[in-house]
C-alpha positions as a printed NumPy array, in Angstrom:
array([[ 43.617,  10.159,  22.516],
       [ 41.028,   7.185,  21.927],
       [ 40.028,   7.438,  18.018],
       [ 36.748,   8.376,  17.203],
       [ 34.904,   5.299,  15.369],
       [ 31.993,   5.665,  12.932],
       [ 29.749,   4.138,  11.368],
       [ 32.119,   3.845,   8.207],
       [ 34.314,   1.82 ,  10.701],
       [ 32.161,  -0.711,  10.992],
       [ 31.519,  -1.185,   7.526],
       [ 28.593,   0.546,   7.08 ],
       [ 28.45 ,   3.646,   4.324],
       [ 25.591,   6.109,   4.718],
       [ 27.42 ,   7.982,   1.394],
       [ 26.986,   4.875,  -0.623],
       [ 23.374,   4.364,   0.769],
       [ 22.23 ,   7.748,  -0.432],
       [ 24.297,   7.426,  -3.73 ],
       [ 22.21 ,   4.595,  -4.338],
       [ 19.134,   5.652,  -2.917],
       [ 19.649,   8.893,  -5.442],
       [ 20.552,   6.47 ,  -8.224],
       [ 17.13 ,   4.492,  -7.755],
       [ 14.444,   7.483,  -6.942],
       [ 13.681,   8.037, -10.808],
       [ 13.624,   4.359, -11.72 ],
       [ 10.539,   4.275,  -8.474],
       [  9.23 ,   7.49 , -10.224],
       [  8.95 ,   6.477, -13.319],
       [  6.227,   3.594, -12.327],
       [  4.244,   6.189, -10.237],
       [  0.021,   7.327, -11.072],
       [ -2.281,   9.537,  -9.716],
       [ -2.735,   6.761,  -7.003],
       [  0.558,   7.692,  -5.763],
       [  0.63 ,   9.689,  -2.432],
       [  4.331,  10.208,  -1.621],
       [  7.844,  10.664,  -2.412],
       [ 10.63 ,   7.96 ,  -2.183],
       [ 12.306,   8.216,   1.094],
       [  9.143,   8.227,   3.094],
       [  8.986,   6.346,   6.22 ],
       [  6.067,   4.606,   4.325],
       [  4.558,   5.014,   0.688],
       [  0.738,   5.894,   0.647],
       [ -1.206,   4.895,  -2.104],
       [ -5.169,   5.492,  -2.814],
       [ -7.293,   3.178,  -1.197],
       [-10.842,   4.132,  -3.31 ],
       [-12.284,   1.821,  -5.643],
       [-15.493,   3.427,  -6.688],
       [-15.685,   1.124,  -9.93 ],
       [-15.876,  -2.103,  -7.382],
       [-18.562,  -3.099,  -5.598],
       [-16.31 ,  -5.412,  -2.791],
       [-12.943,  -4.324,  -3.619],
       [-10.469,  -7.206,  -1.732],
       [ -6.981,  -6.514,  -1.884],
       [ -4.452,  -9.408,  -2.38 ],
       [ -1.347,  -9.571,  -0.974],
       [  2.347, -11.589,  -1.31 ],
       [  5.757, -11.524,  -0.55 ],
       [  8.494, -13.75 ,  -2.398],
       [ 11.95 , -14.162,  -3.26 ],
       [ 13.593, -15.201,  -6.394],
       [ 15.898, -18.129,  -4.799],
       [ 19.463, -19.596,  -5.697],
       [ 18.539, -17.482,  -9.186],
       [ 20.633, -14.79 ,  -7.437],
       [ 23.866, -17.099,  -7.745],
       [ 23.61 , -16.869, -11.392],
       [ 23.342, -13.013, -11.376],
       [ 26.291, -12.897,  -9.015],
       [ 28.315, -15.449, -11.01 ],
       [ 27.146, -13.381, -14.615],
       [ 27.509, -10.197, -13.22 ],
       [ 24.421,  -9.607, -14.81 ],
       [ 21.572,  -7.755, -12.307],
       [ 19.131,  -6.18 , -14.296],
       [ 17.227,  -8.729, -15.071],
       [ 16.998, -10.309, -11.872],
       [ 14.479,  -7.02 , -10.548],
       [ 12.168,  -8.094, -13.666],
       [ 11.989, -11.64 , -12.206],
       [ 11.027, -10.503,  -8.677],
       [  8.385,  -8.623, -10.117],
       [  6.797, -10.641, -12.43 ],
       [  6.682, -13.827, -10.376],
       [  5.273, -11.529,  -7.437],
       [  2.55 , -10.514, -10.164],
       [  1.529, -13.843, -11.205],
       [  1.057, -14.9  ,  -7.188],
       [ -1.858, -12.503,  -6.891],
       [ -3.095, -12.891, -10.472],
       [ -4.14 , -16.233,  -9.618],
       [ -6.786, -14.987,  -7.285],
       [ -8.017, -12.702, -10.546],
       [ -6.191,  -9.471,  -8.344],
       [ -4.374,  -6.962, -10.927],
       [ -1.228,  -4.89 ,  -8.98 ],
       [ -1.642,  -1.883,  -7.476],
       [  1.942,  -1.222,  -5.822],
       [  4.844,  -3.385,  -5.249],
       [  7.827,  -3.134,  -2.386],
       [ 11.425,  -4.623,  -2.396],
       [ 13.828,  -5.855,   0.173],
       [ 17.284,  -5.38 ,  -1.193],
       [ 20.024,  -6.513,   1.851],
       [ 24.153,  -7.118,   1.089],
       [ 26.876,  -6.599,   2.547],
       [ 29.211,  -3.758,   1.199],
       [ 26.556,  -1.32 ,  -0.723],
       [ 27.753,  -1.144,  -4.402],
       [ 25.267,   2.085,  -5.363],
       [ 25.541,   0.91 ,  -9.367],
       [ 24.341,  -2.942,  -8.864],
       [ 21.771,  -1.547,  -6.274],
       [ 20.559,   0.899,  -9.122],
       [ 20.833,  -2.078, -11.782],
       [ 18.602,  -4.086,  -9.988],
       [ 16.177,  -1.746,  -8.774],
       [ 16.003,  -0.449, -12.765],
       [ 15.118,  -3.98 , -13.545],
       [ 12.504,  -3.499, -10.644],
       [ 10.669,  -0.934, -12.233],
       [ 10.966,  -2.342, -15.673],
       [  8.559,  -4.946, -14.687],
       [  6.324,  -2.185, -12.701],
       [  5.847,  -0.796, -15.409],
       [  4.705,  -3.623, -18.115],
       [  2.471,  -4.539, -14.96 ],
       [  1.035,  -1.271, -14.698],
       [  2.071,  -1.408, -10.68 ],
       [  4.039,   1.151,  -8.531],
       [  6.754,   0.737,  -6.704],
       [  5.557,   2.557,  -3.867],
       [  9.035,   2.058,  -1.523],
       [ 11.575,  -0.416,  -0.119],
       [ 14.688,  -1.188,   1.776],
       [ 18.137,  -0.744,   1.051],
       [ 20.551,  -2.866,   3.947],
       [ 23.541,  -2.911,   4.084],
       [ 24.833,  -5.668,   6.804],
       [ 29.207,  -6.376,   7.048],
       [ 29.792,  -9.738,   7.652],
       [ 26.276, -10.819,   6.826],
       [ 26.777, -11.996,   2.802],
       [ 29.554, -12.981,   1.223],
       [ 31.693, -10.571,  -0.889],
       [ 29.567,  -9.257,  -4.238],
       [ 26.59 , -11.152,  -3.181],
       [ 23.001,  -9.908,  -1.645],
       [ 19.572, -11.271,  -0.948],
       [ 16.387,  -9.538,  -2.51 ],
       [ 12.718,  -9.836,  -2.383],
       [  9.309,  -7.952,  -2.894],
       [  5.876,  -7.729,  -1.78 ],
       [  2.989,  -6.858,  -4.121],
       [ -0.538,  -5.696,  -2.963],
       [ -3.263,  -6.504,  -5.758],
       [ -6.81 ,  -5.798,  -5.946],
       [ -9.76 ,  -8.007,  -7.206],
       [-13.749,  -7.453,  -6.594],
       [-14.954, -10.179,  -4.778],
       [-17.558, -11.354,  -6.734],
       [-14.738, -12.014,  -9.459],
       [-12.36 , -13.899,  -7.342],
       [-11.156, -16.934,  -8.593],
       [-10.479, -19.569,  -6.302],
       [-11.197, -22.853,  -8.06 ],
       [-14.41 , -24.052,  -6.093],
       [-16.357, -24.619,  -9.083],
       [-13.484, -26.726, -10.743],
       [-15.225, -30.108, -11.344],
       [-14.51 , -33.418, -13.508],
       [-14.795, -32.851, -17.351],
       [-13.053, -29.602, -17.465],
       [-10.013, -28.709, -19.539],
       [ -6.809, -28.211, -18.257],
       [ -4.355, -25.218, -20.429],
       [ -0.511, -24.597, -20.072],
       [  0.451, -20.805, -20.788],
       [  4.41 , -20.813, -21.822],
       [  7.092, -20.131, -19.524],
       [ 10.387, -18.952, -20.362],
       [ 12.876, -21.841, -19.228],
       [ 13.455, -21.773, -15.462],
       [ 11.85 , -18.645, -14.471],
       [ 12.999, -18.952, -11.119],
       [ 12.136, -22.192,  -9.577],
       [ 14.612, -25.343,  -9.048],
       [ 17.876, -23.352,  -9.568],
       [ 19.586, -25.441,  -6.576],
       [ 18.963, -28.563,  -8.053],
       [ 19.494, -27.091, -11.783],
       [ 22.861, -25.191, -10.107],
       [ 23.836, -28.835,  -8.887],
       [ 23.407, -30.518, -12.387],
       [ 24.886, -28.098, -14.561],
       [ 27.937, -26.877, -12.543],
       [ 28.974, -29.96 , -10.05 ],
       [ 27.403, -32.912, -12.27 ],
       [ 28.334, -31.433, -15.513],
       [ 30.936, -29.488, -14.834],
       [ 30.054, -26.293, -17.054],
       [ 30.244, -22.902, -15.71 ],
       [ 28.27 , -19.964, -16.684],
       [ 29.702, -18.774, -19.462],
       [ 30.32 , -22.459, -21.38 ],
       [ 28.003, -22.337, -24.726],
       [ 25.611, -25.551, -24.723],
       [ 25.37 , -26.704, -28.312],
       [ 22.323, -28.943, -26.94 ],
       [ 20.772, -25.022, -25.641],
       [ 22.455, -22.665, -28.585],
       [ 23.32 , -20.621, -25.88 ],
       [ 26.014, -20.257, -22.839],
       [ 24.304, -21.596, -19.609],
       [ 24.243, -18.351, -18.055],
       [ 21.881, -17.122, -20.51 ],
       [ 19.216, -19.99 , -20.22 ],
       [ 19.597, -19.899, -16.605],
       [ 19.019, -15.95 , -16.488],
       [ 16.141, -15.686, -18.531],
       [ 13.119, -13.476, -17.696],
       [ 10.375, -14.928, -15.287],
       [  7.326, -14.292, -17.771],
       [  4.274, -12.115, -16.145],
       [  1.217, -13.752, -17.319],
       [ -1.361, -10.652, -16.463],
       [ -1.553,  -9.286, -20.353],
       [ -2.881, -11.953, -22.097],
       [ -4.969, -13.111, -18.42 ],
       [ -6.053,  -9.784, -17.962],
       [ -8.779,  -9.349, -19.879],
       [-10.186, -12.776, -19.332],
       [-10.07 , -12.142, -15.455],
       [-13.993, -11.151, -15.637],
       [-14.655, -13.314, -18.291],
       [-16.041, -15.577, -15.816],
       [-15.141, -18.498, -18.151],
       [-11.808, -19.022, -15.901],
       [-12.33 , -21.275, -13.461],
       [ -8.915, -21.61 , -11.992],
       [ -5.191, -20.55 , -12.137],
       [ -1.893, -21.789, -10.815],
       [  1.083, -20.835, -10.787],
       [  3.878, -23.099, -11.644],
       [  6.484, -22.032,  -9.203],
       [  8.387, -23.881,  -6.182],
       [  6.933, -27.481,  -5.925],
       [  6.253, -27.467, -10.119],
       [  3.128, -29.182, -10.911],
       [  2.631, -31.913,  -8.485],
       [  2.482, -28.851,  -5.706],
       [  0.858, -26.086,  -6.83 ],
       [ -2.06 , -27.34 ,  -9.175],
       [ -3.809, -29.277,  -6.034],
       [ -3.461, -25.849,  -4.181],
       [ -6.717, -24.563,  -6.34 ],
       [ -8.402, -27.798,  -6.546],
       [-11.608, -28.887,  -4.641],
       [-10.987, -32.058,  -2.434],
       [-13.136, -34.387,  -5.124],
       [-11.014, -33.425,  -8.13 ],
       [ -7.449, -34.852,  -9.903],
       [ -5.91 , -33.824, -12.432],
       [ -4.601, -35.452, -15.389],
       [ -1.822, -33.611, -17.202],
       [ -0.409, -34.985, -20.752],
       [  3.234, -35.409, -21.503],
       [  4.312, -34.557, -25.161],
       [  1.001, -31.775, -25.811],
       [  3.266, -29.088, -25.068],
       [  7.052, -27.728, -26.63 ],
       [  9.746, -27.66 , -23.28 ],
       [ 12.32 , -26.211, -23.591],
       [ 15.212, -28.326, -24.333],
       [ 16.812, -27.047, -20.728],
       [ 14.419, -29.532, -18.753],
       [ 15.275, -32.392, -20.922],
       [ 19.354, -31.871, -20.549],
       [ 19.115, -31.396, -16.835],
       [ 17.276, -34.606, -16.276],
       [ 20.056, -36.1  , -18.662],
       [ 23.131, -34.655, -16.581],
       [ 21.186, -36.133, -13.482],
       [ 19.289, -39.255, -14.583],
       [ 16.285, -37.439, -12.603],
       [ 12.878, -39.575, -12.198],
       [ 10.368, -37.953, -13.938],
       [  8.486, -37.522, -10.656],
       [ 11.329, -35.263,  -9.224],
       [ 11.421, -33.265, -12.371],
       [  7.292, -32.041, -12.428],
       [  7.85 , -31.51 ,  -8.677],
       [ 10.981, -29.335,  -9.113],
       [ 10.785, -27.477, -12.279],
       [  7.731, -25.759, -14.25 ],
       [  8.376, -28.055, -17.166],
       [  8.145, -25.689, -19.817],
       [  4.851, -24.687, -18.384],
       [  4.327, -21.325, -16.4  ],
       [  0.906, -20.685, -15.632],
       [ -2.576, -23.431, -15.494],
       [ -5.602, -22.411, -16.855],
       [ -8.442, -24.276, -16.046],
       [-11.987, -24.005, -17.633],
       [-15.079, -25.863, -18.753],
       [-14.956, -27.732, -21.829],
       [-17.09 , -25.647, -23.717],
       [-15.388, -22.762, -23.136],
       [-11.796, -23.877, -23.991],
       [-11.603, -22.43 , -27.436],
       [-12.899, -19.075, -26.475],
       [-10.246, -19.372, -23.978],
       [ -7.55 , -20.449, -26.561],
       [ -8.448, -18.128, -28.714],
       [ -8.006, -15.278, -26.435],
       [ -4.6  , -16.61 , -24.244],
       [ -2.269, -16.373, -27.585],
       [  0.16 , -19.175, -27.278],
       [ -1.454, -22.149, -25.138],
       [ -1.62 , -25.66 , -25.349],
       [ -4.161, -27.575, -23.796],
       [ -2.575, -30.051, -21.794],
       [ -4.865, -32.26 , -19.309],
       [ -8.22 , -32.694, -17.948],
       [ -9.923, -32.907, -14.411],
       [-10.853, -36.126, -12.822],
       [-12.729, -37.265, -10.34 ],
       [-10.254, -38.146,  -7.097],
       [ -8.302, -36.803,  -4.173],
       [ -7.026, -33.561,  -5.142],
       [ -3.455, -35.128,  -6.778],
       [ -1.681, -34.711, -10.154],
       [ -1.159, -37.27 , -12.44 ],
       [  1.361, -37.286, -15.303],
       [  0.71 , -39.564, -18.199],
       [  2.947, -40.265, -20.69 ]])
């Protein structure tokens, strides 16, 4: 008699799917509001579409990823943090354009289910809903055989925001004389980890758990920590309507993503040595001898999120942001970023 094959067979558990998907329902819960229409385990999450205190509401919308960050998680065995990440980077996308979160949606795909890192991850998920005041509203669980290595998976979100359209920010009024201000990050976040991967492990030769005297802690640690969300101290500025632009330093550092908000008559000017980076950027270029140009197109620098306003409105502004530093100015030219030592 011919055996009967299953799904199990072919590597695929539906047990270990609903394990999980039992493990993660009260994380998604607990980041739920009264805009919140359904259950997890929906074929889709509903949310409330009225905005009666906008005039224009425009929702905002983005889907990322979190990178090679994920090979530092594996190689830690640390996942709970990398969730928080997704979120908060996911966040800042839309908070550029003034939008605040409404609900946010994950893509979680390996290739053996493990129900507890699935549940660690998704926890760290709904950690960062919940300091962003955003639901997550639903997602996907996948799991593939043969697609991703042993102990290893691929995540990523999508975030819907909302912003009224006469408070959208979108740069067009950024113009020569105005201040540029850096908001913190915290080390990587999660931009540049195949080129930071490359110098620490195969040019240096550490591994994740070797302590960095240089760093006062193991390079696992730096390289893990937290992707900042920059909406509490923005938030309340958002309507301020002293803000005239905001970028976020992600993929592409600063020589990418600051002329992405600029007008086509405008430079910018940014000033080495008016801000404290971390000592991580500083090693890395070491281990590498990296040029300077490849650095503040890779990495954020020390630098997480641009602020850029009118002159007379920059110490309002700094007064407001908590830590800040102001670091350049607009110029007239052709939409290009200029570092200065």
């Amino acid at each position: 008699m011919t055996k009967s094959i299953s799904y199990q067979d072919a590597g695929v558990s539906i047990d270990n799917a609903n394990l999980a998907l039992n493990k993660i329902k009260n994380f998604a819960k607990s980041t739920f509001n009264e805009r919140t229409l359904t259950e997890i385990g929906s074929f889709g999450g509903m949310f409330s579409g009225a905005f009666p205190e906008m005039s224009d509401p425009v929702l905002v919308a983005s889907a990322d990823g979190v990178g090679t960050k994920l090979k530092i998680a594996f190689d830690t065995g640390i996942h709970n943090t990398i969730g928080q990440d997704l979120v908060n980077h996911c966040v800042n996308d839309i908070l550029v354009q003034g939008a605040k979160p409404l609900f946010f949606l994950d893509y979680f795909a390996t290739g053996k289910l493990s129900p507890e890192i699935t549940a660690s991850v998704v926890e760290g998920i709904s950690i960062a809903c919940k300091e962003n005041n955003c639901v997550l509203l639903g997602g996907e669980t996948a799991e593939m055989p043969g697609f991703y290595a042993d102990g290893e998976y691929d995540l990523a979100g999508f975030i819907v925001g909302v912003v009224d359209k006469s408070k959208v920010i979108d740069g067009k009024n950024i113009a020569a004389g105005d201040i540029v201000l850096g908001l913190p990050s915290n080390g990587l976040q999660t931009n540049g980890y195949s080129l930071a991967r490359k110098l620490f492990f195969e040019v240096g030769g550490f591994q994740v758990d070797s302590f960095v005297e240089e760093l006062g802690e193991t390079v696992g640690e730096v390289l893990l920590k937290t992707h900042t969300s920059f909406l509490k101290p923005l938030e309340k500025l958002l309507d301020s309507g002293k803000i005239k632009g905001l970028a976020h330093i992600t993929g592409g550092g600063f020589l990418e993503n600051i002329p992405r908000i600029l007008p086509e008559n405008v430079s910018v000017e940014i000033k080495r040595g008016t801000w404290n980076a971390p000592s991580v950027f500083g090693l890395m270029q070491k281990l590498g001898n990296v040029a300077d140009s490849e650095m503040f197109r890779t990495f954020n620098m020390g630098i997480g999120m641009i602020v850029i306003c009118a002159a007379e409105d920059k110490d309002f502004l700094n007064n407001n942001l908590g830590e800040c530093f102001e670091i350049g100015r607009v110029v007239g030219g052709k939409n290009k970023v200029d570092i200065l030592s």
